[in-house]
C-alpha positions as CSV (number, residue, x, y, z in Angstrom):
1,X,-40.1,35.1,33.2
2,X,-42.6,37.7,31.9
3,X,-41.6,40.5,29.9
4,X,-44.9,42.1,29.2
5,X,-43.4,44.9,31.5
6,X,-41.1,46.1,28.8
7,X,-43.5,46.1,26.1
8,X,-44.4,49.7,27.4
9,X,-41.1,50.8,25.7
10,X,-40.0,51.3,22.0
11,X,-38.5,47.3,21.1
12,X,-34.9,48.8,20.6
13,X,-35.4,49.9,24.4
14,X,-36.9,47.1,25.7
15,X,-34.6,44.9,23.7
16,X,-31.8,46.8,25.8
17,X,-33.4,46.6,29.1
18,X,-34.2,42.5,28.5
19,X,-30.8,42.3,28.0
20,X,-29.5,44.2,31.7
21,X,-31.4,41.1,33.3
22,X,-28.8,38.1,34.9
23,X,-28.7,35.0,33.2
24,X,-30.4,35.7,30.4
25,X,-28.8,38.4,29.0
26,X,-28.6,38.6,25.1
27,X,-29.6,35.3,25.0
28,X,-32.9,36.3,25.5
29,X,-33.1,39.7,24.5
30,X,-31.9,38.8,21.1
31,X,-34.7,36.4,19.7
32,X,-37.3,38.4,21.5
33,X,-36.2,41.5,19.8
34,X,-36.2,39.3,16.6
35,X,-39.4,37.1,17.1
36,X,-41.4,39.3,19.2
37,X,-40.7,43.0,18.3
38,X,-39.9,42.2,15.0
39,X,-36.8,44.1,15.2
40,X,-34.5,43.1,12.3
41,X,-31.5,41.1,13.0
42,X,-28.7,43.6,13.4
43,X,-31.1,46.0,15.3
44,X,-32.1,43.6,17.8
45,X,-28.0,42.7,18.2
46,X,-26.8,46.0,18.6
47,X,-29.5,47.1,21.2
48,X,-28.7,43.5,22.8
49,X,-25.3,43.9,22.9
50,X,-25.3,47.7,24.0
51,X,-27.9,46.8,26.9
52,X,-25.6,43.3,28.0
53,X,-22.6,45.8,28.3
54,X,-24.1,48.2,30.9
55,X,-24.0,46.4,33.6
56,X,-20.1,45.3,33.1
57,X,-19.0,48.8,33.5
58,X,-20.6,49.1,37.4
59,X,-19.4,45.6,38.1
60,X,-16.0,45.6,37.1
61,X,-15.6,49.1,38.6
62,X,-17.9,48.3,42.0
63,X,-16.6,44.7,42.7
64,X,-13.3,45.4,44.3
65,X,-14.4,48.2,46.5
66,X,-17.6,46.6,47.7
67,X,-15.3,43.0,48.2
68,X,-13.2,45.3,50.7
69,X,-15.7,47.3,52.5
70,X,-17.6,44.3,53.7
71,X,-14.2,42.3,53.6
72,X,-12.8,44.3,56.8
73,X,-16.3,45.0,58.5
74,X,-17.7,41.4,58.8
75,X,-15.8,38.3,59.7
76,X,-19.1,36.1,58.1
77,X,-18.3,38.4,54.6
78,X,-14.6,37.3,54.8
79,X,-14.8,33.9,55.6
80,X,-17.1,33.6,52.6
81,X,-15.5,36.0,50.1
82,X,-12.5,33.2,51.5
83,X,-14.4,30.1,50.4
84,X,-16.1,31.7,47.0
85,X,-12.1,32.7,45.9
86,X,-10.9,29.7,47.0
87,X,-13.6,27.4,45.6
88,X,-13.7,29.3,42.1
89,X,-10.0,29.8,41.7
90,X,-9.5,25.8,42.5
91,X,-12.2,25.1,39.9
92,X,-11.2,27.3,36.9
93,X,-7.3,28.0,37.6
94,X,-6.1,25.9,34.9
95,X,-8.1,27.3,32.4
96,X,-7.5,30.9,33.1
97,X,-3.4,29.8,33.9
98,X,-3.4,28.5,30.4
99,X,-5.0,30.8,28.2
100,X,-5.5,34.0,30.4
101,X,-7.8,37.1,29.6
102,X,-8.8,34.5,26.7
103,X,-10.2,32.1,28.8
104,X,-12.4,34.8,30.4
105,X,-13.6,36.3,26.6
106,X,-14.8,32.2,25.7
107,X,-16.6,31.4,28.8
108,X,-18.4,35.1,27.9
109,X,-18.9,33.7,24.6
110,X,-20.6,30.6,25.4
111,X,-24.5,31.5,25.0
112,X,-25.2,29.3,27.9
113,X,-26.7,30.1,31.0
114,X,-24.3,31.2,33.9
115,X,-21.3,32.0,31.3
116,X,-22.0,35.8,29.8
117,X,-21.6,38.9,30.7
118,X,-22.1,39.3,34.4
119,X,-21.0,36.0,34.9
120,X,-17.8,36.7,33.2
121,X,-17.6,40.2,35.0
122,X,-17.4,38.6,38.2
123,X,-15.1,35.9,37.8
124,X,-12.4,38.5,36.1
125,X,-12.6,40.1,39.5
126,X,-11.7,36.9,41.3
127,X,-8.8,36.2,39.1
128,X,-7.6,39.5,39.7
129,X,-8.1,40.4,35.8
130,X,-7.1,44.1,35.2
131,X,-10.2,46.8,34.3
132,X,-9.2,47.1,31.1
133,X,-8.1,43.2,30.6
134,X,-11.1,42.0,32.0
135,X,-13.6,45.0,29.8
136,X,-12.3,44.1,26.7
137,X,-12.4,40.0,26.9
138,X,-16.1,40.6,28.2
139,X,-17.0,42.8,25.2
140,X,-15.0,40.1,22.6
141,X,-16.7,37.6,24.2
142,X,-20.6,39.8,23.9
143,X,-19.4,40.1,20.8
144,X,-19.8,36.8,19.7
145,X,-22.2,35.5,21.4
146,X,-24.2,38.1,20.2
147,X,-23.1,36.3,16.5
148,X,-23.9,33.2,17.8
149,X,-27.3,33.6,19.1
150,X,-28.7,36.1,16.3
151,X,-27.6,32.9,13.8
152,X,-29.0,30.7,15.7
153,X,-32.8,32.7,15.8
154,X,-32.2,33.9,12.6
155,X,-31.4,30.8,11.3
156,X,-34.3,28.6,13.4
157,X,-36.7,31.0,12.0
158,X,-36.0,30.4,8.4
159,X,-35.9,26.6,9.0
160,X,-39.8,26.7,10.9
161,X,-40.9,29.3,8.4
162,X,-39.6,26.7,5.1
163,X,-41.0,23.8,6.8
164,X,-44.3,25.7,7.6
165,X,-44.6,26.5,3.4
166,X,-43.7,23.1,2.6
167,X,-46.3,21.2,4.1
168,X,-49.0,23.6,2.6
């Protein structure tokens, strides 16, 4: 994906913004903060983490109204929204059974694609997680991934920076 778009804006901004984008997410936003804007590590987290967590708020609080307006107009839109609840739920029900809004904070803490943010926003909505449930496991889960990946850039950087000084 190209982000030269975004280079138009301040890095904290466009640090942010990267991080709005599906998939993703912080996971991106996070080492080009670091790498390419030269943000400093905690800068380039926080704007990562703030920008990750916008779209969580519309999608907890859109999902469910959206699910029932095209639930009752189309009966294509119900006999998917059927086989998407049905299919996920069958999938991950022992995991969210076992270890509940917990389940739903360590698949959002997974930097991998397909397990952050929106991800996690959508499958809380599935499971029937409460607003307030579901908001708070996401952000835990942000949270640490946020850790996670800002560790693993900061860290990767040092390494190819050490090895670059040793072989001179």
């Amino acid at each position: 994906m190209d982000f030269s778009a975004f280079q138009q804006f301040p890095a904290e901004i466009a640090t942010l913004l990267i991080a709005l984008i599906p998939i993703g997410e912080l996971r991106i936003a996070i080492p080009i903060g670091i790498l390419s804007y030269g943000l400093p590590w905690w800068s380039a987290y926080i704007f990562a983490v703030i920008g990750n967590m916008i779209p969580v708020f519309f999608i907890l609080w859109l999902l469910e109204p959206a699910y029932r307006y095209f639930d009752k107009r189309s009966k294509v839109m119900h006999r998917i929204f059927e086989w998407v609840f049905k299919r996920t739920r069958r999938k991950l029900a022992d995991p969210v059974e076992k270890y509940g809004v917990w389940a739903l904070m360590i698949f959002v803490m997974i930097p991998l694609p397909v397990t952050g943010a929106w991800t996690g926003s959508i499958a809380a909505f599935l499971f029937g997680i409460k607003y307030k449930k579901a908001l708070l496991a996401i952000f835990l889960g942000v949270l640490i991934a946020g850790v996670i990946v800002t560790l693993i850039t900061v860290g990767a950087y040092d390494a190819f920076e050490w090895l670059i000084h040793v072989e001179q």
